[in-house]
HTML snippet that shows the backbone in 3Dmol.js (N, CA, C, O; Angstrom):
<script src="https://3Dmol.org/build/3Dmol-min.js"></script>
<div id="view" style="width:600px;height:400px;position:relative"></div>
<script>
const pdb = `
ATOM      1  N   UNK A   1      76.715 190.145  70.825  1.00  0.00           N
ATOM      2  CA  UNK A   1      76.775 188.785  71.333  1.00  0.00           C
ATOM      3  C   UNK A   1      75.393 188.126  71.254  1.00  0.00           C
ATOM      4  O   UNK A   1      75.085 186.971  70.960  1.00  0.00           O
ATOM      5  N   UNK A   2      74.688 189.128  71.580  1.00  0.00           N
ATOM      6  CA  UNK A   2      72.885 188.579  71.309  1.00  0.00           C
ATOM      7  C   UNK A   2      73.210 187.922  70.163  1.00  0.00           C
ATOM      8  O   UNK A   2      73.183 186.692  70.196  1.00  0.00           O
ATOM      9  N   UNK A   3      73.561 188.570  68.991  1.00  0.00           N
ATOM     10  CA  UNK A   3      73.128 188.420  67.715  1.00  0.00           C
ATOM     11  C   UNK A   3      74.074 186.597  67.303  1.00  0.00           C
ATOM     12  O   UNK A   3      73.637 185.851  66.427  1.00  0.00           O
ATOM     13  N   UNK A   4      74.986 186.348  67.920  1.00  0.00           N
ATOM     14  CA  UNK A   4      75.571 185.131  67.736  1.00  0.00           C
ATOM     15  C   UNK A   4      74.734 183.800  68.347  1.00  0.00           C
ATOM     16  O   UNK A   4      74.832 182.609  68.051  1.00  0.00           O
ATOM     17  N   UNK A   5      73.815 184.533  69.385  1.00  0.00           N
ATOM     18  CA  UNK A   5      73.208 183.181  69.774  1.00  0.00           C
ATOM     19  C   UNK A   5      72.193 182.973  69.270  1.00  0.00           C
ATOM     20  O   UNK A   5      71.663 181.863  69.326  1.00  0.00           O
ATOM     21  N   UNK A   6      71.582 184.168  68.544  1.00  0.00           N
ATOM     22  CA  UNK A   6      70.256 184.070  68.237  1.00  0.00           C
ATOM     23  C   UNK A   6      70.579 182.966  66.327  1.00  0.00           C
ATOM     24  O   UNK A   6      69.797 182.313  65.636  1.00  0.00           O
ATOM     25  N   UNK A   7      72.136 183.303  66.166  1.00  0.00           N
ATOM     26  CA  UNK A   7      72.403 182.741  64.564  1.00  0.00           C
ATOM     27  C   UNK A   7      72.604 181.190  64.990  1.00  0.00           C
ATOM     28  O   UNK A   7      72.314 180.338  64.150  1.00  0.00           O
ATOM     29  N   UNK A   8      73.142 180.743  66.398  1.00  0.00           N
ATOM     30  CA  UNK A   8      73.822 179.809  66.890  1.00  0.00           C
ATOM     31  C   UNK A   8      71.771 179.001  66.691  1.00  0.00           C
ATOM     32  O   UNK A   8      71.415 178.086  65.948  1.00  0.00           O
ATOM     33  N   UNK A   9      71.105 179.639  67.450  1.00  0.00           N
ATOM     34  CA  UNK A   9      69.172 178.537  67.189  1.00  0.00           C
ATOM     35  C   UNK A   9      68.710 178.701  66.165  1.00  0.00           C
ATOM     36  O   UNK A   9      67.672 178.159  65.787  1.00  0.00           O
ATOM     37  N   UNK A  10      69.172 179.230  65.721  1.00  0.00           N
ATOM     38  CA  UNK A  10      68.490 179.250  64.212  1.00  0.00           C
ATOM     39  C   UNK A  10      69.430 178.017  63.360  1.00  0.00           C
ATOM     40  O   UNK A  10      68.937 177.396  62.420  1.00  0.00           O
ATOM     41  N   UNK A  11      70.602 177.821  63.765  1.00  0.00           N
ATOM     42  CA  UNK A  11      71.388 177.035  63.090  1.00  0.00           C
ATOM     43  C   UNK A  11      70.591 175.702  63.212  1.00  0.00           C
ATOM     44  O   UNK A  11      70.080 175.056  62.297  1.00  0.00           O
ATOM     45  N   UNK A  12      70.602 175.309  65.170  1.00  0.00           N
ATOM     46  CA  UNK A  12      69.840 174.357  65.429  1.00  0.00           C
ATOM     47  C   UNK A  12      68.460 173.705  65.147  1.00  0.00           C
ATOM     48  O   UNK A  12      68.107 172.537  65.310  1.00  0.00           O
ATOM     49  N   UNK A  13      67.648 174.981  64.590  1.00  0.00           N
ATOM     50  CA  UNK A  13      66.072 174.447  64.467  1.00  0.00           C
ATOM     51  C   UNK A  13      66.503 173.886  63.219  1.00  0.00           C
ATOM     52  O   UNK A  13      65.849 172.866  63.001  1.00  0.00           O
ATOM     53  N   UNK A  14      67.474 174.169  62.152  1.00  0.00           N
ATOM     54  CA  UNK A  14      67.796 173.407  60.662  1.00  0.00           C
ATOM     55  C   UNK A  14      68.296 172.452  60.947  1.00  0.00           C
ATOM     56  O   UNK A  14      67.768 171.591  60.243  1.00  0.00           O
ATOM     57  N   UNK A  15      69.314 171.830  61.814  1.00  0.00           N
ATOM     58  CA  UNK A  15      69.920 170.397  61.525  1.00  0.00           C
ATOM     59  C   UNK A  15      68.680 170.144  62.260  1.00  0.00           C
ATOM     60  O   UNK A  15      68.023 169.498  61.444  1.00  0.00           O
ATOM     61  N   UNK A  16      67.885 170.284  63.442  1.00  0.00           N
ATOM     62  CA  UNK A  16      66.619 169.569  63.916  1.00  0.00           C
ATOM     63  C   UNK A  16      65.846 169.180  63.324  1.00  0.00           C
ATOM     64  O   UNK A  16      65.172 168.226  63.712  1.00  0.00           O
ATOM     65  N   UNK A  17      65.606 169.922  61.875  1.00  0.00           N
ATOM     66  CA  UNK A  17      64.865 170.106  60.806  1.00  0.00           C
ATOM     67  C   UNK A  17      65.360 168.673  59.470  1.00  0.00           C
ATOM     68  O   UNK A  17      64.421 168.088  58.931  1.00  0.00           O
ATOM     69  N   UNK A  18      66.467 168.369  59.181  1.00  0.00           N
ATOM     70  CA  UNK A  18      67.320 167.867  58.873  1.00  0.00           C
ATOM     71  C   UNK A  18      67.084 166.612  59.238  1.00  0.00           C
ATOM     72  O   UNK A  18      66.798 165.697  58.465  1.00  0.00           O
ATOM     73  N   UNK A  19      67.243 166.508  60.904  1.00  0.00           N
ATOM     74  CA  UNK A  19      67.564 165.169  61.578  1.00  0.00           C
ATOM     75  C   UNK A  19      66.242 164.447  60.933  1.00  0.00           C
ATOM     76  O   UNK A  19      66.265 163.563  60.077  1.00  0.00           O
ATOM     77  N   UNK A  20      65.130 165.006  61.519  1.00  0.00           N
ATOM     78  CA  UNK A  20      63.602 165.014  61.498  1.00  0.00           C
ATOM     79  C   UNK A  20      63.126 163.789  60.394  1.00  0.00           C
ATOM     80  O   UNK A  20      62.273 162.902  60.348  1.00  0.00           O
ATOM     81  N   UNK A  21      64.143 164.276  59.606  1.00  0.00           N
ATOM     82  CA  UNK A  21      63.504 163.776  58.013  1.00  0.00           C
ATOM     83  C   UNK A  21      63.825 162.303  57.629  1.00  0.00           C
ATOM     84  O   UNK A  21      64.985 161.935  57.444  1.00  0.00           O
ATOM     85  N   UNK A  22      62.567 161.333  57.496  1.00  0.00           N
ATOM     86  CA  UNK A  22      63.019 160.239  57.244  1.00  0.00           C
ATOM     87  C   UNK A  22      63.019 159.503  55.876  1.00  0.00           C
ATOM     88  O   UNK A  22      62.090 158.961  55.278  1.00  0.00           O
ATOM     89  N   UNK A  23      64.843 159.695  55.430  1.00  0.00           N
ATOM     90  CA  UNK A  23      64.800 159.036  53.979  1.00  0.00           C
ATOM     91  C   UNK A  23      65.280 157.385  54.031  1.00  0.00           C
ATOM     92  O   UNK A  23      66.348 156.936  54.446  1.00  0.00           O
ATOM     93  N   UNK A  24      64.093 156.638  53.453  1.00  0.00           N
ATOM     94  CA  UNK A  24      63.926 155.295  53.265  1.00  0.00           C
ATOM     95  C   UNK A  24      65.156 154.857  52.841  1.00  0.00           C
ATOM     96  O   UNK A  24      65.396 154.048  53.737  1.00  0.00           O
ATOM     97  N   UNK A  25      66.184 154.818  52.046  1.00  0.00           N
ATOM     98  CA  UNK A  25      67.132 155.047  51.637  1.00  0.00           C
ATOM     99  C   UNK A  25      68.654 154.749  52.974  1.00  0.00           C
ATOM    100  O   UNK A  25      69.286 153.712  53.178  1.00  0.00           O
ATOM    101  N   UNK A  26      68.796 156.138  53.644  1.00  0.00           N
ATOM    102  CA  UNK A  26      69.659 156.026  54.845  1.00  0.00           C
ATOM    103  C   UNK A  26      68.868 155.176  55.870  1.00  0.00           C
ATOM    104  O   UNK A  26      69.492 154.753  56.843  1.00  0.00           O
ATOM    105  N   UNK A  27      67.600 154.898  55.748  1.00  0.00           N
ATOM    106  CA  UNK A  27      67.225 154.061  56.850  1.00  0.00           C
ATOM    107  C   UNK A  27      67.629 152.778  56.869  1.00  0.00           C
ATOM    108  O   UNK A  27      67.832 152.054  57.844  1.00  0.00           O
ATOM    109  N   UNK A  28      67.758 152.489  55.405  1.00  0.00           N
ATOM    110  CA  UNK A  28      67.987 151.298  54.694  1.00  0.00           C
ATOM    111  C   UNK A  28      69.362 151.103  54.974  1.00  0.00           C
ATOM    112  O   UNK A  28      69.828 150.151  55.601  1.00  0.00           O
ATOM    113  N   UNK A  29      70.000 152.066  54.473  1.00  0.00           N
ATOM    114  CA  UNK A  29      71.560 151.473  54.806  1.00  0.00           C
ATOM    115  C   UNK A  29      72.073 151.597  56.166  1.00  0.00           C
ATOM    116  O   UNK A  29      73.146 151.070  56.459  1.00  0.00           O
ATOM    117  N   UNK A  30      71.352 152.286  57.063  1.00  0.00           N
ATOM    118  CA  UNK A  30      71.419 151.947  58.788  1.00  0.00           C
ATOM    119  C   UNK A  30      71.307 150.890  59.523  1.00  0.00           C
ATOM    120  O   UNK A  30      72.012 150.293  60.337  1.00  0.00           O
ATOM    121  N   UNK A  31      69.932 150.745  58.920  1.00  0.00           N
ATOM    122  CA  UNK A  31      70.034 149.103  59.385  1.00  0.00           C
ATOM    123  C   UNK A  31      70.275 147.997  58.736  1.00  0.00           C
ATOM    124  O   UNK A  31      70.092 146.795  58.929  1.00  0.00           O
ATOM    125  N   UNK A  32      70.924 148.954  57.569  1.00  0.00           N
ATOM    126  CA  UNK A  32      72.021 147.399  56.949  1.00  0.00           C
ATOM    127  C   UNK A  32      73.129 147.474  57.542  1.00  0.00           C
ATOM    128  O   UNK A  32      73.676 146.372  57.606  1.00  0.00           O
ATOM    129  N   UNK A  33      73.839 148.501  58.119  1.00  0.00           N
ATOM    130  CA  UNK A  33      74.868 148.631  58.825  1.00  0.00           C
ATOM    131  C   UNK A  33      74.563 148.188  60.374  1.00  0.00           C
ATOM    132  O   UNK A  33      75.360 147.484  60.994  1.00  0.00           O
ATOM    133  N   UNK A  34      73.631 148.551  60.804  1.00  0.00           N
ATOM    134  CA  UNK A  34      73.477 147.717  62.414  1.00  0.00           C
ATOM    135  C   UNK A  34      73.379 146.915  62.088  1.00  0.00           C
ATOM    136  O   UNK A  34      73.969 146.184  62.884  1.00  0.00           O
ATOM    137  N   UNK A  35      72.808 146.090  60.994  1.00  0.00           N
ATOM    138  CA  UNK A  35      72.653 144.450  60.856  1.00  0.00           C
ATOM    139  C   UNK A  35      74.084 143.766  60.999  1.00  0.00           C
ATOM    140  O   UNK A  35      74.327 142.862  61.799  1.00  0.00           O
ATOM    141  N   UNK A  36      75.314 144.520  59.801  1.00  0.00           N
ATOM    142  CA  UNK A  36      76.080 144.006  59.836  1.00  0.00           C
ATOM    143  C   UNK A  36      77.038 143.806  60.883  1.00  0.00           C
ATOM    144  O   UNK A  36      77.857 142.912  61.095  1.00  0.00           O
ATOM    145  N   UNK A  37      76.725 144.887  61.499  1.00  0.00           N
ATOM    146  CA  UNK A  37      77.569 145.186  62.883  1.00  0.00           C
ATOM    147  C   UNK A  37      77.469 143.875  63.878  1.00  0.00           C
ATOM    148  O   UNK A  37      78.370 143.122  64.247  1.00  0.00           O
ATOM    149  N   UNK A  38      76.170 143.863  64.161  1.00  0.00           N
ATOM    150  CA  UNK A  38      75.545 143.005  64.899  1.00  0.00           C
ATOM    151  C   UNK A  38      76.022 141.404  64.481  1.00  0.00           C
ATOM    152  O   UNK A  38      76.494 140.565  65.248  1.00  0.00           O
ATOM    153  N   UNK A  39      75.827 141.304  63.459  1.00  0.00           N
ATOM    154  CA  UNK A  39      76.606 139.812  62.916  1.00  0.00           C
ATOM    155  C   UNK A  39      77.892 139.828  63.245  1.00  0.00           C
ATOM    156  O   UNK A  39      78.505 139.022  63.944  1.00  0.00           O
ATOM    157  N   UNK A  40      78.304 140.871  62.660  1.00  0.00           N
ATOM    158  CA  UNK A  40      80.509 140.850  62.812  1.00  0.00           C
ATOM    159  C   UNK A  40      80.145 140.514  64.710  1.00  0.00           C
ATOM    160  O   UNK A  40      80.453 139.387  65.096  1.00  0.00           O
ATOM    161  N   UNK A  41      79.629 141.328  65.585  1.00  0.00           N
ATOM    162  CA  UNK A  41      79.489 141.003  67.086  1.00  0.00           C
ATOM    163  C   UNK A  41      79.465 139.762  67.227  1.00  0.00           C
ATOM    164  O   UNK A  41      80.314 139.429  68.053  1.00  0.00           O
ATOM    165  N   UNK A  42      78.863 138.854  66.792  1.00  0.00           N
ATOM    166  CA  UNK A  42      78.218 137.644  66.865  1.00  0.00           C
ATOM    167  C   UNK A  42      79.246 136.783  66.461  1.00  0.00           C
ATOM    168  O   UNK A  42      79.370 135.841  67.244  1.00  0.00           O
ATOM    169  N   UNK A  43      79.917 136.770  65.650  1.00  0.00           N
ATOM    170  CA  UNK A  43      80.551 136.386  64.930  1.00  0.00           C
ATOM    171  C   UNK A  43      81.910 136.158  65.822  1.00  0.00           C
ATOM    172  O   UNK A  43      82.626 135.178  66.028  1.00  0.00           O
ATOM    173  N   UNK A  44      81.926 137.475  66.237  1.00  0.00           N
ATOM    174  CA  UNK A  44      83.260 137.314  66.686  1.00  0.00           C
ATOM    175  C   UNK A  44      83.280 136.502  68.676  1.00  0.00           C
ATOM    176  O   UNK A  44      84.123 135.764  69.185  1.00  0.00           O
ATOM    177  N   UNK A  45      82.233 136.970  69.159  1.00  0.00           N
ATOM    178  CA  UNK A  45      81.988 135.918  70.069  1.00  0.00           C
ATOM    179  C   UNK A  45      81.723 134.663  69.962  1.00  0.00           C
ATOM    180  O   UNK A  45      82.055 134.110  71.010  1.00  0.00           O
ATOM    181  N   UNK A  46      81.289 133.932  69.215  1.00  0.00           N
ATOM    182  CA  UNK A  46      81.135 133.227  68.659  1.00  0.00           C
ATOM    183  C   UNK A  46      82.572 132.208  69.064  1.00  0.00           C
ATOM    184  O   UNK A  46      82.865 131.231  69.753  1.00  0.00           O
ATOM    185  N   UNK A  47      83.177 133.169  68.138  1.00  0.00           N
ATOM    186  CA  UNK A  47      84.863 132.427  67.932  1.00  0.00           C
ATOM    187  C   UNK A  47      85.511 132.336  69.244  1.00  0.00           C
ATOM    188  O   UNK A  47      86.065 131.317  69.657  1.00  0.00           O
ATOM    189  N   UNK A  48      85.428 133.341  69.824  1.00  0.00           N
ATOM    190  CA  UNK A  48      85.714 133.532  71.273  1.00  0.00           C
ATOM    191  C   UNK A  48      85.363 132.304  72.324  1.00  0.00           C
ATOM    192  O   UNK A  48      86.066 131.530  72.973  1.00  0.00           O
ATOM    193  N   UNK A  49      83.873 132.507  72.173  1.00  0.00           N
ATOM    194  CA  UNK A  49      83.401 131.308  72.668  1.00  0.00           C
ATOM    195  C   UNK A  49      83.822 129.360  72.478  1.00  0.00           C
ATOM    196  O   UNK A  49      83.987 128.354  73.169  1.00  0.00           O
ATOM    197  N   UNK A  50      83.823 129.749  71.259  1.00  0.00           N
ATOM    198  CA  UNK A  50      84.663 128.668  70.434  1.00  0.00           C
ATOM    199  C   UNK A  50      86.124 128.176  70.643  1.00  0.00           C
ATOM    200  O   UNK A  50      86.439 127.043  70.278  1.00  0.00           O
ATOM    201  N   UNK A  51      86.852 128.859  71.119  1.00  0.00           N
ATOM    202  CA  UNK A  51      88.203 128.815  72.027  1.00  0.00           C
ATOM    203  C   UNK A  51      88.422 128.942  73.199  1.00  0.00           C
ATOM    204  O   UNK A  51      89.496 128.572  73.674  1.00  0.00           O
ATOM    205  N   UNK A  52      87.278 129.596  74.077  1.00  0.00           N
ATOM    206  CA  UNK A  52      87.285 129.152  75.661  1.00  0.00           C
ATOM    207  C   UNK A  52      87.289 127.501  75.605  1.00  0.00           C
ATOM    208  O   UNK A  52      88.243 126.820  75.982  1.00  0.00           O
ATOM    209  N   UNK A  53      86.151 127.019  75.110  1.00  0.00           N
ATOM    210  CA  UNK A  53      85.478 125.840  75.246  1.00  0.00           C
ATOM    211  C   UNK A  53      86.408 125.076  74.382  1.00  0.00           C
ATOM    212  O   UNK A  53      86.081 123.894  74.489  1.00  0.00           O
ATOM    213  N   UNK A  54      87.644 125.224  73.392  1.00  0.00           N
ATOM    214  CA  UNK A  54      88.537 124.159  73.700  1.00  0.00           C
ATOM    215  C   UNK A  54      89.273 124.435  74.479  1.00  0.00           C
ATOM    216  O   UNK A  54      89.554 123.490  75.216  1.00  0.00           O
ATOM    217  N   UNK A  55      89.821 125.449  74.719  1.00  0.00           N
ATOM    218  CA  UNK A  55      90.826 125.722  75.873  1.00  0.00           C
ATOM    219  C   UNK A  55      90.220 124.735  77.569  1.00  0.00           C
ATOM    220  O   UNK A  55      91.090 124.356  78.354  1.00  0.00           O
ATOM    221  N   UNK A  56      88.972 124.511  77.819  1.00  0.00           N
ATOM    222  CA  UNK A  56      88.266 124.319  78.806  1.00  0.00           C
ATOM    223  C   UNK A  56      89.039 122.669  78.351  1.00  0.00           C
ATOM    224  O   UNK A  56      89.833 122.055  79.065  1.00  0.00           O
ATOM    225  N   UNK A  57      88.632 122.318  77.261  1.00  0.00           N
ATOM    226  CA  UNK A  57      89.001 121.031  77.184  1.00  0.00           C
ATOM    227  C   UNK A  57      90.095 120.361  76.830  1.00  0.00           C
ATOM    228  O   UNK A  57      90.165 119.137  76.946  1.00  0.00           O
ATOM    229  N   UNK A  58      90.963 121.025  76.409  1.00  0.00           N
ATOM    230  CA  UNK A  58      92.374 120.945  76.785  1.00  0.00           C
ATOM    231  C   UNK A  58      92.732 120.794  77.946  1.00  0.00           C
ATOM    232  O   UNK A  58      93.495 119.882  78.264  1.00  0.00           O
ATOM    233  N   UNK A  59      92.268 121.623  78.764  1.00  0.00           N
ATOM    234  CA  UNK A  59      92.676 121.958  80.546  1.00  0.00           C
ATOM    235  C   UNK A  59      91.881 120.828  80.842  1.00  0.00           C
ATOM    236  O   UNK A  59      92.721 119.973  81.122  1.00  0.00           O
ATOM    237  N   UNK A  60      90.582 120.230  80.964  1.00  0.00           N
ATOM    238  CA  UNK A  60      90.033 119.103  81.525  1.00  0.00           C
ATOM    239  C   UNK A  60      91.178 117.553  81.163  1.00  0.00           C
ATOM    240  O   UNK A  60      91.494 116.650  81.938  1.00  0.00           O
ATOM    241  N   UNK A  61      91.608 117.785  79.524  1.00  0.00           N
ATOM    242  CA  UNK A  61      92.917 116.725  79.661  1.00  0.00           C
ATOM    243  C   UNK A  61      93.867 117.135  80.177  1.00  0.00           C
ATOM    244  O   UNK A  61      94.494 116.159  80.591  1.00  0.00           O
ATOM    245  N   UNK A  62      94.267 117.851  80.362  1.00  0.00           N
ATOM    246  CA  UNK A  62      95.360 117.879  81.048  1.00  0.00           C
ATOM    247  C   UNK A  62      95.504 117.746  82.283  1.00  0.00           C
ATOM    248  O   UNK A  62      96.638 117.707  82.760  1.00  0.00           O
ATOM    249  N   UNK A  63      94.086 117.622  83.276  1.00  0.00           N
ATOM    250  CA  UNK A  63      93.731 117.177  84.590  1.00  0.00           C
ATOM    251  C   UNK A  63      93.856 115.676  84.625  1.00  0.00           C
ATOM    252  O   UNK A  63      94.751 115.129  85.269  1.00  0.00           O
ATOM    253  N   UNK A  64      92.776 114.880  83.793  1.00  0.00           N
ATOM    254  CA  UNK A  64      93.020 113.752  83.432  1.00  0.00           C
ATOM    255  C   UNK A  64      94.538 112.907  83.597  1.00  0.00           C
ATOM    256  O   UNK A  64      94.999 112.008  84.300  1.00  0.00           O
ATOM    257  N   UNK A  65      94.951 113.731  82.573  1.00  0.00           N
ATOM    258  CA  UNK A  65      96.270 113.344  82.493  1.00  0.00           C
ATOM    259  C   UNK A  65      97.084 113.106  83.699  1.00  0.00           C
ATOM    260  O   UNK A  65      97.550 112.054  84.138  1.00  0.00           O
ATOM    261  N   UNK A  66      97.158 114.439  84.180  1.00  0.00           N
ATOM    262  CA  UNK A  66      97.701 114.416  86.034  1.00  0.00           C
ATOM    263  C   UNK A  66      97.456 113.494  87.083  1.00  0.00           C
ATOM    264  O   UNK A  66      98.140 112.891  87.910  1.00  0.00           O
ATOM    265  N   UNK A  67      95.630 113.625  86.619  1.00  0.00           N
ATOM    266  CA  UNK A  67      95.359 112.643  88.082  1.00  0.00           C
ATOM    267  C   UNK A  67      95.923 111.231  87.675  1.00  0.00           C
ATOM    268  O   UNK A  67      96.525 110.640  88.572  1.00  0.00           O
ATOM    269  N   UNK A  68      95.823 110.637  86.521  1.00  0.00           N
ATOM    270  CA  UNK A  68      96.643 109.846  86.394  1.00  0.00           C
ATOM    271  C   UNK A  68      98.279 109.166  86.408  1.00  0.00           C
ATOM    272  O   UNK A  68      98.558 107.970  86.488  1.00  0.00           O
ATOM    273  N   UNK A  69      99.105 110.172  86.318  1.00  0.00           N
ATOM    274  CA  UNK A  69     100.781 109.940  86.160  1.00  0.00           C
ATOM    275  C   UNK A  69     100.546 109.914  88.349  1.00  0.00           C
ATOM    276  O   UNK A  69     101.092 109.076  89.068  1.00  0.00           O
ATOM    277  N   UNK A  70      99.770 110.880  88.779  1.00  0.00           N
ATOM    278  CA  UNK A  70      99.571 110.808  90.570  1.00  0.00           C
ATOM    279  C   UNK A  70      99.100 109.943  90.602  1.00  0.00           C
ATOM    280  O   UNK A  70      99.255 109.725  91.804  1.00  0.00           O
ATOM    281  N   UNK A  71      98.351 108.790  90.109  1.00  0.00           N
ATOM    282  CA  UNK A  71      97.445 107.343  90.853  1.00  0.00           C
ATOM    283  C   UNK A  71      98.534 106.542  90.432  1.00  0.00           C
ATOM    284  O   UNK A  71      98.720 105.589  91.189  1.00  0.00           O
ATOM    285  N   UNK A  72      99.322 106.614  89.467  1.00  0.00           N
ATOM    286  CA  UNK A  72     100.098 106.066  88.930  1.00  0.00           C
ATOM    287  C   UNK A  72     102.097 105.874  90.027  1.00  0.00           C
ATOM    288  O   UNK A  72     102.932 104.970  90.041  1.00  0.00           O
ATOM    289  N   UNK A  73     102.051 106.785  90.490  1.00  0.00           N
ATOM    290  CA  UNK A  73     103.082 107.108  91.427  1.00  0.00           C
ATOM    291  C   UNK A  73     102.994 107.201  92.651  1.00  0.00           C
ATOM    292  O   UNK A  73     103.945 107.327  93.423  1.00  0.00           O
ATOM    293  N   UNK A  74     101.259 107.119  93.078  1.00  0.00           N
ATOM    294  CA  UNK A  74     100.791 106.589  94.119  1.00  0.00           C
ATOM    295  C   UNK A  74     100.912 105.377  94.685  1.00  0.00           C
ATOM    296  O   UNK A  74     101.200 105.045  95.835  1.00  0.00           O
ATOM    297  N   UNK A  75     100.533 104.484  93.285  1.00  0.00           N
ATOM    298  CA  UNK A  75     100.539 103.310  93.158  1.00  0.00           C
ATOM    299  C   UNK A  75     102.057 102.392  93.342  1.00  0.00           C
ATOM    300  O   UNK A  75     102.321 101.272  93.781  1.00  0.00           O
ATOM    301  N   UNK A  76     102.788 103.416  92.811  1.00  0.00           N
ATOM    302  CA  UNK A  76     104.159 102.644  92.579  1.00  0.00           C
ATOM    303  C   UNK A  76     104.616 103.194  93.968  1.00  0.00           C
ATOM    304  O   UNK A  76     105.055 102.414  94.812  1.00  0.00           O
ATOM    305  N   UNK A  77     104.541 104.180  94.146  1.00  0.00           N
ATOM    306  CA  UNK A  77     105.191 104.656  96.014  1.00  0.00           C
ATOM    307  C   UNK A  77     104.577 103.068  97.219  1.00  0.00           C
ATOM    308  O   UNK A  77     105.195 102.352  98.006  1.00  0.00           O
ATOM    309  N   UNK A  78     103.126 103.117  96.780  1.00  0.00           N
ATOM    310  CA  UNK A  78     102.574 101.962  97.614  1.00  0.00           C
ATOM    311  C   UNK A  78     103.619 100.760  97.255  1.00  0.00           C
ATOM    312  O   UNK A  78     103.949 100.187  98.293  1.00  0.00           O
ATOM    313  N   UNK A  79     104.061 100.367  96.427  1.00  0.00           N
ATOM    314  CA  UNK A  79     104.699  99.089  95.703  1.00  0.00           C
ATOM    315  C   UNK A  79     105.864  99.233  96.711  1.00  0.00           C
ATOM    316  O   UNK A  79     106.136  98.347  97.521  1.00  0.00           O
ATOM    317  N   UNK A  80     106.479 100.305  96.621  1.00  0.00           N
ATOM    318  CA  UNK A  80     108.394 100.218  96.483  1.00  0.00           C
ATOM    319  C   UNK A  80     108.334 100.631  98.215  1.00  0.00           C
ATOM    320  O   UNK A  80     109.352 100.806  98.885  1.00  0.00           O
ATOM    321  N   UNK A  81     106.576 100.766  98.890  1.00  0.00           N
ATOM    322  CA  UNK A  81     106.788 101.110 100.508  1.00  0.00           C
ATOM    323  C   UNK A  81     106.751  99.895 100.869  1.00  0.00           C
ATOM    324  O   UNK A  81     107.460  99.578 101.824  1.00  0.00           O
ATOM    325  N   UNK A  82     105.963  98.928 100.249  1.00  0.00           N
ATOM    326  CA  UNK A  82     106.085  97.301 100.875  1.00  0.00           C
ATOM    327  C   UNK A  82     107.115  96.647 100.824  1.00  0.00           C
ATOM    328  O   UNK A  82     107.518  95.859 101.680  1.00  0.00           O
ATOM    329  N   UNK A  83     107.858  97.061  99.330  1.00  0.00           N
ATOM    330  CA  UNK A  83     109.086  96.538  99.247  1.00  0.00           C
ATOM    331  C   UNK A  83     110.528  96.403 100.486  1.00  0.00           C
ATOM    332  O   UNK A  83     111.274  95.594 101.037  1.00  0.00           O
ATOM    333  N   UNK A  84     110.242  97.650 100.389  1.00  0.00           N
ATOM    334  CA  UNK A  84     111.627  98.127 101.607  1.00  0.00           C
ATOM    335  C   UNK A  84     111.123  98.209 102.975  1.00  0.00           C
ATOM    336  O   UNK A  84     111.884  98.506 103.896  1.00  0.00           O
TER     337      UNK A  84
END
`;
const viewer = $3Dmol.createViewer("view");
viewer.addModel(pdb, "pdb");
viewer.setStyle({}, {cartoon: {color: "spectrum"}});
viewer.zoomTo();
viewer.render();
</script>
């Protein structure tokens, strides 16, 4: 069992060995890939954002709208209370 752990760090000091190593190359396409990542993120909040903020303004007309047809039936309730 010794002998499995001692194969198990020896395994580790090589991918450590491995990790270690910096090729210009995968660095390159890393942070062409976080770049892109980071944009698609952006991107997609973005849009997100972009549809709260009509949704916000949709809902602000549609307040509009309300308080009006209510000043409007306010108005006419006042009319048809003098009437009768």
């Amino acid at each position: 069992m010794a002998e499995i752990k001692q194969d198990h760090k020896a395994d580790e000091s090589e991918n450590y060995a491995v990790g270690n190593s910096t090729d210009p190359k995968n660095m390159q396409e890393l942070t062409q890939y976080v770049q892109t990542l980071l944009q698609n993120m952006q991107d997609k909040f973005q849009s997100m954002s972009d549809q709260i903020i009509g949704r916000i303004d949709e809902m602000g007309n549609k307040i509009d709208d309300l308080e009006k047809n209510i000043a409007d039936l306010m108005t006419q309730a006042g009319v048809e209370g003098t009437d009768k």
